[in-house]
N, C-alpha and C positions, 0 to 999 in steps of 0.2 A: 576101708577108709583111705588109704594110701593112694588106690585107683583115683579117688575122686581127687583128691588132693594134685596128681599127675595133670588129669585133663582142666584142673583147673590153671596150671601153669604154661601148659600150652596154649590153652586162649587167650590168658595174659600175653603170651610173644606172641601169639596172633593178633592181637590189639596193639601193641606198638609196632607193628610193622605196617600193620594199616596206618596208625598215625604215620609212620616216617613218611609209607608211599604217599599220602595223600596231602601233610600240612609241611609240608619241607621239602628246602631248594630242587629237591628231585622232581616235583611236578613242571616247576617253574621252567624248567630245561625244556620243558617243550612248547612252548609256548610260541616258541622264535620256527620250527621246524618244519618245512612245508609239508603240504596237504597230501595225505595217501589215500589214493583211489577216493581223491574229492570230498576227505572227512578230515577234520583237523587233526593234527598229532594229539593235540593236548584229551580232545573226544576220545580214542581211542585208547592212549595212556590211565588216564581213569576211567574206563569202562571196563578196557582187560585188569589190572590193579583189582575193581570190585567186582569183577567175576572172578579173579584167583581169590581173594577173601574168601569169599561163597565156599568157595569150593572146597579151600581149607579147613574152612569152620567145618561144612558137613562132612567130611572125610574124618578132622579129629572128634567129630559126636560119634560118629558110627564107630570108630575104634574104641571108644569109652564103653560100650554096650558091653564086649564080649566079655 
């Protein structure tokens, strides 16, 4: 029970951290920042943001297993 209880509080800080990166001043920062290799900052700021998500969520499921 403790295990679940664990990964359950990890998702919690993975879920505000998604909030921060996504609904707060931090997105907004790029907004203003010109185009790399012809993509917007702001595309590419939320695209790596919800692929680091991804990737944290499946990394903390897969550690919950053992």
């Amino acid at each position: 029970m403790p295990r679940a209880n664990l990964l359950r509080q990890r998702l919690l800080v993975l879920f505000l951290f998604a909030l921060f990166a996504f609904f707060s001043p931090m997105a907004a920062r790029f907004e203003g920042v010109p185009n790399a290799f012809s993509i917007p900052a702001l595309y590419l700021y939320l695209f790596g943001s919800w692929a680091l998500v991804i990737a944290l969520a499946a990394w903390i499921c897969s550690r919950g297993r053992e």
